[in-house]
C-alpha positions as CSV (number, residue, x, y, z in Angstrom):
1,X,-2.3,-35.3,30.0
2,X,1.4,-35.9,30.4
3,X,3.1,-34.5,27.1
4,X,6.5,-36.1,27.8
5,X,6.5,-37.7,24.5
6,X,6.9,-33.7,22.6
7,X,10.3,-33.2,25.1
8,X,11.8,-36.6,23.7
9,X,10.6,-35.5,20.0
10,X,12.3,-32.6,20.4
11,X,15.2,-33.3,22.2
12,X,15.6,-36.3,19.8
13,X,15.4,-33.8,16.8
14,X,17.8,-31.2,18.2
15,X,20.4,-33.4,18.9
16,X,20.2,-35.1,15.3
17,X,19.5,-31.4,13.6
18,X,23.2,-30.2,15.4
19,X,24.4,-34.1,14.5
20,X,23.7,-33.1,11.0
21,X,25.3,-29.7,10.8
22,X,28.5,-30.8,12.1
23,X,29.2,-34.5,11.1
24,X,31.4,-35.3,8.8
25,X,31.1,-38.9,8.8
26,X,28.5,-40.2,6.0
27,X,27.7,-43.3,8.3
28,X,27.2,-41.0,11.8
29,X,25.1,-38.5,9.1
30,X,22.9,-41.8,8.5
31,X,22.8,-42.0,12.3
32,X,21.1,-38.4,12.6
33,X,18.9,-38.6,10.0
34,X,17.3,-42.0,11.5
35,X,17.1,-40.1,14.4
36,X,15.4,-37.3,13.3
37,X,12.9,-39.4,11.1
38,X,12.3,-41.2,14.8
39,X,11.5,-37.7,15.9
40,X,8.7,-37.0,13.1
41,X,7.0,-40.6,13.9
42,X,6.8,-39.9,17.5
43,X,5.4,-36.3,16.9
44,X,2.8,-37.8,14.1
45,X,1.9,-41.0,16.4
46,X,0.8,-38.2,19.2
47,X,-0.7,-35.1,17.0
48,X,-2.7,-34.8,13.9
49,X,-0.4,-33.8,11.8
50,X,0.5,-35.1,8.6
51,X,3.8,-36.9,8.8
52,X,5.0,-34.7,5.8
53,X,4.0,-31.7,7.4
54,X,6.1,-32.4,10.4
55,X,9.1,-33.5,8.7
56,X,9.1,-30.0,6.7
57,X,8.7,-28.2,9.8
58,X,11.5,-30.5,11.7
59,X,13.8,-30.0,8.5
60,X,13.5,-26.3,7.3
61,X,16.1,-25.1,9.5
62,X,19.8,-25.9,9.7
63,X,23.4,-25.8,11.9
64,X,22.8,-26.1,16.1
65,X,19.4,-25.7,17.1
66,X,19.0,-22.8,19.8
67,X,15.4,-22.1,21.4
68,X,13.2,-19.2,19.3
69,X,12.6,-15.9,20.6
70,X,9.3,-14.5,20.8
71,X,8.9,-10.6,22.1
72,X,5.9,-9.2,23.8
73,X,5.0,-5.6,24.5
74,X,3.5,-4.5,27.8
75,X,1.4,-1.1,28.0
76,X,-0.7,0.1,30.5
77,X,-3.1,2.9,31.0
78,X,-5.2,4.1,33.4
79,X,-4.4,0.7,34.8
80,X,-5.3,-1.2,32.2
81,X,-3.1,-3.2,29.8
82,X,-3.0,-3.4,26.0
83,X,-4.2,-6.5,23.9
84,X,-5.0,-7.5,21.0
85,X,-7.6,-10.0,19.3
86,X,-5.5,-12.0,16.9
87,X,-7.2,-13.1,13.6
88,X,-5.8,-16.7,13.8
89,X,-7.6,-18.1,16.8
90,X,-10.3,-15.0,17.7
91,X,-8.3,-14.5,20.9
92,X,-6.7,-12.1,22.5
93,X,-2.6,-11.8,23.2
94,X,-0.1,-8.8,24.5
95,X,0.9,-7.2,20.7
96,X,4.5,-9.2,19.3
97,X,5.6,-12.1,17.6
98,X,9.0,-13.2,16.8
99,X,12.2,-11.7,16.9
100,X,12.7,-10.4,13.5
101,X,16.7,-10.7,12.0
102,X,18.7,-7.8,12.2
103,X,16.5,-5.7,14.6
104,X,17.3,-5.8,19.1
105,X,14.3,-7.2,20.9
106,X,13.7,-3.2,21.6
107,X,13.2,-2.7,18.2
108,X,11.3,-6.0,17.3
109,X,8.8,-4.6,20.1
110,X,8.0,-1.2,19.0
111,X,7.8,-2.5,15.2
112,X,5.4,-5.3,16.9
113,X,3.2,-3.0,18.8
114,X,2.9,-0.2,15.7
115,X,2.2,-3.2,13.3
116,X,-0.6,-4.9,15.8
117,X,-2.4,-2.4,17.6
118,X,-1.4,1.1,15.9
119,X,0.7,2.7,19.0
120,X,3.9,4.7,18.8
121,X,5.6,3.5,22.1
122,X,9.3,3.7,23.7
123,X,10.5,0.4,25.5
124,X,11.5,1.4,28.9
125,X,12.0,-1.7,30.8
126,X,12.7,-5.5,30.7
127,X,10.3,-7.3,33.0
128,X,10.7,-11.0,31.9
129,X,12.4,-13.6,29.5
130,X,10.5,-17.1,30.4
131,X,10.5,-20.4,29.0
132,X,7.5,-21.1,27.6
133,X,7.9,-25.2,28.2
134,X,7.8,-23.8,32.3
135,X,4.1,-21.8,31.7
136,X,0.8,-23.7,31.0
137,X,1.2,-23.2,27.3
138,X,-0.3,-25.7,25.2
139,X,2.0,-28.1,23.5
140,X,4.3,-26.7,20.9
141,X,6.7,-28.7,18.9
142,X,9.5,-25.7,19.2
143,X,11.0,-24.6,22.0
144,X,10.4,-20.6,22.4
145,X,11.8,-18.2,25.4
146,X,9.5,-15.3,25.6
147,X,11.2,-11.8,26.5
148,X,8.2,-9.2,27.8
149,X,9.3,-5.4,27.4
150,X,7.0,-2.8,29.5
151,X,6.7,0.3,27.0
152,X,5.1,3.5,27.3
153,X,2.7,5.4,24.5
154,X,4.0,8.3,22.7
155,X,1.7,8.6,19.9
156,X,-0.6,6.9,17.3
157,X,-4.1,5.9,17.3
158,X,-5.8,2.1,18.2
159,X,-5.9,1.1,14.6
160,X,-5.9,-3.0,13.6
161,X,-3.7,-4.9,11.9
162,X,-2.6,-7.7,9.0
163,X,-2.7,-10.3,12.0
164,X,-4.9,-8.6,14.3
165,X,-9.2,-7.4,14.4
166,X,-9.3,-5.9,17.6
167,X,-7.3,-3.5,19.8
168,X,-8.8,-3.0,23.5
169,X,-7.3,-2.4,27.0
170,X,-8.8,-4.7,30.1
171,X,-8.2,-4.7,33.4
172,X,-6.9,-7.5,35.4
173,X,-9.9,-8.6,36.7
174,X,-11.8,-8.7,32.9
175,X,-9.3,-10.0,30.9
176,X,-10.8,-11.7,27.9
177,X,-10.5,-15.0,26.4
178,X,-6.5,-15.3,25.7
179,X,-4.3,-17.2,23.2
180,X,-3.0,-18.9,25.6
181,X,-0.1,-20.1,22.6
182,X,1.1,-16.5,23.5
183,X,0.7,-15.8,26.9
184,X,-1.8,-17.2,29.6
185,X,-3.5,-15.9,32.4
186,X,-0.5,-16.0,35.5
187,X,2.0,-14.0,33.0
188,X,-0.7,-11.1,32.3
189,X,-1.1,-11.3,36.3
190,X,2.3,-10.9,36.5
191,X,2.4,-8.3,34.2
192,X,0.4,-6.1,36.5
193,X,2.7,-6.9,39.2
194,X,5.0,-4.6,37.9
195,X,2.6,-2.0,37.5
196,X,2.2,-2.3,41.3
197,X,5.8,-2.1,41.9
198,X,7.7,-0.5,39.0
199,X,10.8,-1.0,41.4
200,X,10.4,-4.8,41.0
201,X,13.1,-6.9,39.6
202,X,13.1,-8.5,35.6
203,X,11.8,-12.7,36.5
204,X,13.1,-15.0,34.4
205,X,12.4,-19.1,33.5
């Protein structure tokens, strides 16, 4: 199913969110807000959704809208990779989440993994930043770039966590059912990739 229609509602809705935050104009600030109500019909004709439930989400942020960030650790052992079952969909993800304010993407990661699954662990390498609109995700009115840090274990114990029920390591031919709102299949494939070749090169989009 083509999903074309969530591009235009969001393109539609960036451009009158950054309209908003720099017009002056009360008649072009009309202008944007039309727009961005256009943006909320198209999203509520296609979804769901309650129409006031979109328009909070399409009108709780402010100034120019930049894609989110959304951090994922990567830890293997004994050839197997670290995941976690998360409560909200009883499926399983690499530990992260979003980039918190005021910590690096290193730091959001090893807060992230501590948090979800119970592990001390050191980043040590950037393997990926991807788009998530460019990966089989499933429709998402935001637009997210994912940044995937491999890190290694220095301490802790598996131990659960506010978001999370489960903490397991699976090989990459028994991977469990995944959130695939977090990552899919191909970019835990690709994660073992680099534990093939740790020489390999960061992949990006």
């Amino acid at each position: 199913m083509s999903t074309i229609w969530l591009d235009w509602a969001k393109r539609i809705q960036a451009l009158s969110q950054s309209g908003l935050a720099f017009s002056k104009d009360i008649y072009d600030i009309e202008r944007y807000e039309e727009l961005r109500k256009i943006s909320v019909e198209i999203m509520s004709e296609h979804t769901n959704l309650e129409m006031n439930k979109i328009e909070a989400l399409f009108t709780n942020e402010t100034g120019y809208q930049t894609p989110k960030v959304d951090v994922r650790g990567v830890v293997f052992t004994n050839g197997q990779i670290l995941l976690v079952k998360e409560n909200i969909d009883d499926k399983w993800a690499l530990p992260g989440g979003f980039c918190d304010i005021g910590l690096s993407p290193s730091e959001n990661i090893v807060k992230e993994i501590k948090e979800e699954s119970g592990y001390d662990v050191i980043p040590v390498k950037l393997i990926a930043v991807l788009d998530k609109n460019k990966h089989p995700h499933p429709p998402d009115p935001y637009h997210y770039y994912k940044i995937f840090i491999l890190c290694e274990i220095i301490g802790g114990e598996p131990a659960i966590g506010p978001e999370t029920d489960q903490v397991e390591f699976f090989s990459e031919h028994k991977l469990p059912p995944l959130s695939t709102n977090r990552n899919t299949e191909s970019q835990i494939k690709t994660m073992f990739e680099f534990l093939r070749n740790p020489e390999r090169e960061a992949v990006f989009d």
